[in-house]
C-alpha angles and dihedrals in degrees: 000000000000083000090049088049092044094050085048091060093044091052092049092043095053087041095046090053095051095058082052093055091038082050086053096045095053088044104058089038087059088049099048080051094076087064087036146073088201134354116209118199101195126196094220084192094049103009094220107143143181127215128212128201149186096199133005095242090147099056095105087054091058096221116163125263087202145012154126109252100051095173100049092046086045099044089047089047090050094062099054094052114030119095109256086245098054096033092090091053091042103040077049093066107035088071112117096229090047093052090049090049088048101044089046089063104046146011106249122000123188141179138190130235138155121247130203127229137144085002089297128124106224120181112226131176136203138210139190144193144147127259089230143351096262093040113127083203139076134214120218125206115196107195129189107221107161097124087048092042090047094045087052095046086053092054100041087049077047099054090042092051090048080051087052096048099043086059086050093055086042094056092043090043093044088044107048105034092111099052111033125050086184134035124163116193111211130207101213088194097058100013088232120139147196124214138205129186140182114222097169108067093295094297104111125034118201135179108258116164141348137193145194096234119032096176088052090045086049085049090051101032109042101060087058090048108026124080126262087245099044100039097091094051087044097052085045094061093045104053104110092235094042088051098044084052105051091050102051094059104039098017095228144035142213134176133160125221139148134274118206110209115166092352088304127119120217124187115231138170121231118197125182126202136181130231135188132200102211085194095061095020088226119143127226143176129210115207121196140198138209150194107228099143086110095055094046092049088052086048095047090045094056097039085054089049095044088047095051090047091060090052095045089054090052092060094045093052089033091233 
Protein backbone atom coordinates (compact mmCIF):
# COMPACT_ATOMS: atom_id res chain seq x y z
CA UNK A 1 0.00 0.00 0.00
CA UNK A 2 2.86 2.44 1.14
CA UNK A 3 4.58 1.32 -2.39
CA UNK A 4 0.90 2.10 -4.41
CA UNK A 5 0.79 5.60 -2.61
CA UNK A 6 4.30 6.17 -3.30
CA UNK A 7 3.99 5.31 -7.22
CA UNK A 8 1.01 7.59 -7.16
CA UNK A 9 3.10 10.39 -6.05
CA UNK A 10 5.58 9.66 -8.27
CA UNK A 11 3.26 9.62 -10.97
CA UNK A 12 1.80 12.96 -9.90
CA UNK A 13 4.70 14.18 -9.33
CA UNK A 14 6.20 13.27 -13.05
CA UNK A 15 2.99 14.34 -14.41
CA UNK A 16 2.82 17.45 -12.36
CA UNK A 17 6.20 18.47 -13.58
CA UNK A 18 5.39 18.03 -17.30
CA UNK A 19 2.38 20.52 -17.28
CA UNK A 20 5.07 22.89 -15.65
CA UNK A 21 7.57 22.43 -18.60
CA UNK A 22 4.60 22.40 -21.24
CA UNK A 23 3.47 25.94 -19.10
CA UNK A 24 7.08 27.14 -19.78
CA UNK A 25 7.12 26.20 -23.09
CA UNK A 26 4.12 27.96 -23.97
CA UNK A 27 5.35 30.74 -22.04
CA UNK A 28 8.67 31.55 -23.64
CA UNK A 29 7.00 30.76 -27.29
CA UNK A 30 4.62 33.40 -26.56
CA UNK A 31 7.40 35.48 -25.67
CA UNK A 32 9.63 34.81 -28.68
CA UNK A 33 6.30 35.72 -30.47
CA UNK A 34 6.64 39.08 -29.91
CA UNK A 35 9.81 38.93 -32.17
CA UNK A 36 8.24 36.74 -33.93
CA UNK A 37 5.36 36.12 -36.50
CA UNK A 38 5.38 32.16 -35.32
CA UNK A 39 7.35 30.34 -33.29
CA UNK A 40 7.70 26.29 -34.21
CA UNK A 41 9.08 23.66 -31.19
CA UNK A 42 9.95 20.44 -33.34
CA UNK A 43 10.54 16.69 -31.92
CA UNK A 44 13.78 15.84 -34.59
CA UNK A 45 13.26 12.00 -33.34
CA UNK A 46 9.23 12.09 -33.96
CA UNK A 47 8.70 15.35 -35.74
CA UNK A 48 5.59 16.16 -33.91
CA UNK A 49 5.59 19.79 -33.35
CA UNK A 50 3.73 22.47 -31.88
CA UNK A 51 3.42 26.18 -33.27
CA UNK A 52 3.05 29.19 -31.41
CA UNK A 53 1.65 32.71 -32.66
CA UNK A 54 0.95 36.51 -31.92
CA UNK A 55 -1.38 36.93 -34.46
CA UNK A 56 -2.92 34.64 -36.79
CA UNK A 57 -1.55 36.29 -39.86
CA UNK A 58 -1.36 32.90 -41.59
CA UNK A 59 -5.10 31.80 -41.21
CA UNK A 60 -6.00 32.48 -44.87
CA UNK A 61 -3.09 30.25 -45.83
CA UNK A 62 -4.52 27.52 -44.01
CA UNK A 63 -0.84 26.12 -42.30
CA UNK A 64 -1.12 24.08 -39.68
CA UNK A 65 -0.83 25.25 -35.83
CA UNK A 66 0.09 21.32 -34.89
CA UNK A 67 0.97 18.20 -36.19
CA UNK A 68 3.24 14.95 -36.50
CA UNK A 69 5.18 15.04 -39.91
CA UNK A 70 6.81 18.80 -39.73
CA UNK A 71 8.86 18.40 -42.78
CA UNK A 72 6.40 17.15 -45.00
CA UNK A 73 3.53 20.20 -43.73
CA UNK A 74 6.28 22.59 -44.02
CA UNK A 75 7.57 21.59 -46.96
CA UNK A 76 3.67 21.50 -48.55
CA UNK A 77 2.98 25.12 -46.95
CA UNK A 78 6.10 26.40 -48.43
CA UNK A 79 5.07 25.88 -51.62
CA UNK A 80 2.14 27.58 -51.49
CA UNK A 81 3.79 30.91 -50.05
CA UNK A 82 7.47 31.47 -51.17
CA UNK A 83 8.06 33.38 -53.84
CA UNK A 84 8.97 31.01 -56.98
CA UNK A 85 12.59 32.67 -56.86
CA UNK A 86 13.40 31.98 -53.19
CA UNK A 87 11.26 28.21 -52.93
CA UNK A 88 14.77 25.93 -54.14
CA UNK A 89 16.90 27.59 -51.32
CA UNK A 90 14.09 27.26 -48.87
CA UNK A 91 12.62 23.80 -49.68
CA UNK A 92 17.12 22.93 -49.40
CA UNK A 93 17.22 23.64 -46.05
CA UNK A 94 13.54 22.32 -44.44
CA UNK A 95 14.71 18.84 -44.97
CA UNK A 96 15.06 16.84 -41.59
CA UNK A 97 18.47 15.53 -42.28
CA UNK A 98 19.68 19.27 -43.45
CA UNK A 99 18.31 21.02 -40.11
CA UNK A 100 20.15 18.31 -37.98
CA UNK A 101 23.62 18.95 -40.20
CA UNK A 102 23.14 22.53 -39.71
CA UNK A 103 22.35 22.60 -36.48
CA UNK A 104 25.39 20.12 -35.75
CA UNK A 105 27.92 22.96 -37.11
CA UNK A 106 26.84 25.82 -35.58
CA UNK A 107 24.61 27.28 -32.91
CA UNK A 108 21.52 29.39 -35.01
CA UNK A 109 21.40 29.49 -38.36
CA UNK A 110 19.03 31.62 -40.26
CA UNK A 111 18.03 32.57 -44.09
CA UNK A 112 15.95 35.02 -45.84
CA UNK A 113 12.97 34.48 -48.49
CA UNK A 114 10.07 36.28 -49.64
CA UNK A 115 6.73 35.04 -48.95
CA UNK A 116 3.21 35.74 -50.87
CA UNK A 117 0.28 36.62 -49.51
CA UNK A 118 -2.77 38.95 -50.47
CA UNK A 119 -0.81 39.55 -53.72
CA UNK A 120 2.19 41.24 -51.47
CA UNK A 121 5.83 40.24 -51.36
CA UNK A 122 6.76 40.25 -47.76
CA UNK A 123 10.53 39.36 -46.68
CA UNK A 124 10.65 36.79 -43.60
CA UNK A 125 13.46 35.15 -41.96
CA UNK A 126 13.93 32.15 -39.94
CA UNK A 127 15.98 31.06 -37.43
CA UNK A 128 16.75 27.98 -35.70
CA UNK A 129 18.35 26.64 -32.87
CA UNK A 130 18.25 24.18 -30.58
CA UNK A 131 16.85 24.45 -26.78
CA UNK A 132 20.27 22.72 -25.45
CA UNK A 133 23.09 21.16 -26.51
CA UNK A 134 21.85 17.63 -25.94
CA UNK A 135 18.08 18.47 -27.32
CA UNK A 136 17.00 16.16 -29.90
CA UNK A 137 14.44 19.37 -30.96
CA UNK A 138 14.61 22.82 -32.76
CA UNK A 139 13.11 25.60 -32.35
CA UNK A 140 12.10 27.61 -35.31
CA UNK A 141 11.64 31.44 -35.33
CA UNK A 142 9.64 32.90 -38.45
CA UNK A 143 10.28 36.65 -38.52
CA UNK A 144 8.70 39.18 -40.56
CA UNK A 145 11.72 41.84 -41.78
CA UNK A 146 10.40 43.72 -44.79
CA UNK A 147 10.91 47.37 -43.31
CA UNK A 148 14.26 46.31 -42.39
CA UNK A 149 14.75 44.47 -45.76
CA UNK A 150 13.37 47.67 -47.73
CA UNK A 151 15.53 50.27 -45.64
CA UNK A 152 18.48 48.16 -46.43
CA UNK A 153 17.63 47.78 -50.13
CA UNK A 154 17.40 52.18 -50.17
CA UNK A 155 20.95 52.48 -48.67
CA UNK A 156 22.47 50.14 -50.32
CA UNK A 157 20.86 51.78 -53.73
CA UNK A 158 22.30 54.90 -51.81
CA UNK A 159 25.54 53.80 -51.36
CA UNK A 160 25.55 52.37 -55.10
CA UNK A 161 24.39 55.57 -56.45
CA UNK A 162 27.28 57.57 -54.26
CA UNK A 163 29.55 54.78 -56.04
CA UNK A 164 28.03 55.91 -59.29
CA UNK A 165 28.51 59.20 -58.79
CA UNK A 166 32.19 59.09 -57.32
CA UNK A 167 33.28 57.20 -61.05
CA UNK A 168 31.42 60.06 -62.76
CA UNK A 169 33.40 62.71 -61.00
CA UNK A 170 36.58 60.38 -61.70
CA UNK A 171 35.98 60.26 -65.55
CA UNK A 172 35.18 64.03 -65.70
CA UNK A 173 38.05 64.70 -63.43
CA UNK A 174 40.46 62.18 -65.41
CA UNK A 175 39.04 63.78 -68.87
CA UNK A 176 39.18 67.41 -68.50
CA UNK A 177 42.48 68.10 -66.23
CA UNK A 178 44.18 69.60 -68.94
CA UNK A 179 41.95 71.72 -69.81
CA UNK A 180 40.00 72.96 -66.85
CA UNK A 181 41.56 74.28 -63.62
CA UNK A 182 38.05 74.54 -62.33
CA UNK A 183 34.40 72.11 -62.90
CA UNK A 184 31.54 72.26 -60.79
CA UNK A 185 29.21 69.73 -61.17
CA UNK A 186 25.69 71.00 -60.38
CA UNK A 187 22.54 69.04 -59.07
CA UNK A 188 19.44 71.18 -60.93
CA UNK A 189 17.07 69.50 -58.67
CA UNK A 190 18.65 70.70 -55.39
CA UNK A 191 21.02 73.45 -56.74
CA UNK A 192 24.12 71.63 -54.62
CA UNK A 193 27.42 71.29 -56.10
CA UNK A 194 30.61 69.70 -56.00
CA UNK A 195 33.49 71.22 -56.86
CA UNK A 196 37.15 70.16 -58.21
CA UNK A 197 40.13 72.25 -58.76
CA UNK A 198 43.65 71.95 -60.04
CA UNK A 199 45.95 73.66 -58.17
CA UNK A 200 49.12 72.15 -59.80
CA UNK A 201 49.28 73.39 -63.47
CA UNK A 202 46.00 71.46 -64.48
CA UNK A 203 47.57 67.79 -63.69
CA UNK A 204 45.84 66.75 -60.95
CA UNK A 205 41.93 67.59 -60.16
CA UNK A 206 40.71 67.29 -56.39
CA UNK A 207 37.80 67.79 -54.77
CA UNK A 208 37.96 71.06 -53.06
CA UNK A 209 34.83 72.38 -51.95
CA UNK A 210 31.21 71.86 -52.29
CA UNK A 211 27.97 73.78 -51.48
CA UNK A 212 24.14 73.55 -51.10
CA UNK A 213 23.29 76.59 -53.71
CA UNK A 214 25.60 77.18 -56.64
CA UNK A 215 23.53 79.94 -58.21
CA UNK A 216 23.54 81.66 -54.91
CA UNK A 217 27.43 80.95 -54.54
CA UNK A 218 27.74 82.44 -58.30
CA UNK A 219 25.32 85.73 -56.81
CA UNK A 220 27.85 86.21 -53.68
CA UNK A 221 31.18 85.16 -55.29
CA UNK A 222 31.40 86.78 -59.04
CA UNK A 223 31.18 90.25 -58.31
CA UNK A 224 34.55 89.75 -55.93
CA UNK A 225 36.47 87.64 -59.09
CA UNK A 226 34.99 88.76 -62.33
CA UNK A 227 35.86 91.66 -63.89
CA UNK A 228 33.93 95.02 -63.68
CA UNK A 229 33.18 94.61 -67.70
CA UNK A 230 32.32 91.16 -67.78
CA UNK A 231 30.31 90.88 -64.52
CA UNK A 232 26.99 91.60 -66.02
CA UNK A 233 27.42 88.76 -69.01
CA UNK A 234 28.76 86.44 -66.35
CA UNK A 235 25.80 86.83 -63.79
CA UNK A 236 23.52 86.44 -66.95
CA UNK A 237 24.77 83.12 -67.73
CA UNK A 238 24.55 82.01 -64.31
CA UNK A 239 21.35 82.75 -63.43
CA UNK A 240 19.58 79.15 -63.09
CA UNK A 241 16.55 80.24 -65.84
CA UNK A 242 18.75 81.85 -68.01
CA UNK A 243 20.81 78.87 -67.92
CA UNK A 244 18.15 76.44 -68.26
CA UNK A 245 17.23 78.42 -71.06
CA UNK A 246 20.09 78.75 -72.89
CA UNK A 247 20.68 75.07 -72.79
CA UNK A 248 17.76 73.85 -73.77
CA UNK A 249 17.81 75.44 -76.80
CA UNK A 250 21.39 75.19 -77.88
CA UNK A 251 22.53 72.24 -75.33
CA UNK A 252 25.67 73.98 -74.20
CA UNK A 253 27.13 77.29 -73.46
CA UNK A 254 30.47 79.26 -73.60
CA UNK A 255 31.38 82.56 -72.91
CA UNK A 256 34.91 84.35 -72.09
CA UNK A 257 35.43 86.88 -69.60
CA UNK A 258 38.21 88.05 -67.23
CA UNK A 259 39.26 87.04 -63.82
CA UNK A 260 41.21 89.83 -61.47
CA UNK A 261 43.47 88.15 -59.13
CA UNK A 262 45.91 90.33 -57.50
CA UNK A 263 45.00 93.20 -59.63
CA UNK A 264 45.68 91.36 -62.22
CA UNK A 265 43.03 90.22 -65.29
CA UNK A 266 43.27 87.12 -66.62
CA UNK A 267 41.33 85.96 -69.56
CA UNK A 268 39.29 82.34 -69.05
CA UNK A 269 36.74 80.34 -70.84
CA UNK A 270 33.87 79.17 -69.19
CA UNK A 271 31.72 76.11 -70.98
CA UNK A 272 28.32 74.51 -69.51
CA UNK A 273 27.06 71.40 -70.29
CA UNK A 274 23.92 69.30 -69.30
CA UNK A 275 23.72 66.34 -68.26
CA UNK A 276 20.91 63.92 -67.57
CA UNK A 277 20.74 60.53 -65.29
CA UNK A 278 18.23 58.50 -67.15
CA UNK A 279 18.11 56.09 -63.65
CA UNK A 280 16.96 58.84 -61.38
CA UNK A 281 15.74 60.84 -63.95
CA UNK A 282 17.56 63.92 -62.23
CA UNK A 283 19.12 66.48 -64.36
CA UNK A 284 23.02 68.24 -63.90
CA UNK A 285 25.38 70.57 -65.45
CA UNK A 286 29.11 70.57 -65.34
CA UNK A 287 30.70 73.95 -65.79
CA UNK A 288 34.22 74.27 -66.60
CA UNK A 289 36.74 76.62 -66.51
CA UNK A 290 39.58 77.33 -68.22
CA UNK A 291 42.98 79.25 -68.50
CA UNK A 292 43.09 80.74 -71.92
CA UNK A 293 44.89 84.22 -71.05
CA UNK A 294 47.77 82.88 -72.85
CA UNK A 295 45.94 82.15 -75.91
CA UNK A 296 44.07 85.72 -76.01
CA UNK A 297 47.44 87.66 -75.44
CA UNK A 298 48.86 85.72 -78.34
CA UNK A 299 45.50 86.70 -80.31
CA UNK A 300 45.63 90.42 -79.34
CA UNK A 301 49.38 90.52 -80.16
CA UNK A 302 48.93 89.33 -83.52
CA UNK A 303 45.92 91.13 -84.22
CA UNK A 304 48.10 94.45 -83.11
CA UNK A 305 50.80 93.35 -85.34
CA UNK A 306 48.46 92.43 -88.25
CA UNK A 307 46.82 95.58 -87.77
CA UNK A 308 50.15 97.73 -87.85
CA UNK A 309 51.20 96.00 -90.78
CA UNK A 310 48.50 97.02 -92.46
CA UNK A 311 49.22 100.53 -91.53
CA UNK A 312 52.37 100.37 -92.16
CA UNK A 313 51.45 98.97 -95.98
CA UNK A 314 49.05 101.97 -96.47
CA UNK A 315 51.87 104.47 -95.99
CA UNK A 316 54.22 102.65 -98.20
CA UNK A 317 51.63 102.49 -101.19
CA UNK A 318 50.12 106.09 -100.02
CA UNK A 319 46.36 104.58 -99.94
Amino acid sequence: LVAQDADAEGNASAEAEQKLKIVELYGIAHALSSDFERVYYVDLDTEEYAAFTAEDAYADLHLEHSGSSFFRECRKNLKKVIHPEDLEKILAVMEKKEVISLLDKMPVYSIDYRKLANGQTEYCRPKLARPGSESRGVVIGISNIHTQSLYRQTQETKLQKVHRDSLTYARIAQALAGEYFSIYYVNLDTNAFIEFSSADKYKELQTENNGIDFFESCLHNAPLAVHEDDLETVLYVLNKENMLKELDENGSISVTYRLVNGGKSVYVHMKIILMEDPETESRHVVVGVSNIDAQIRREQKFAEAQALAKQNGAKHTGA
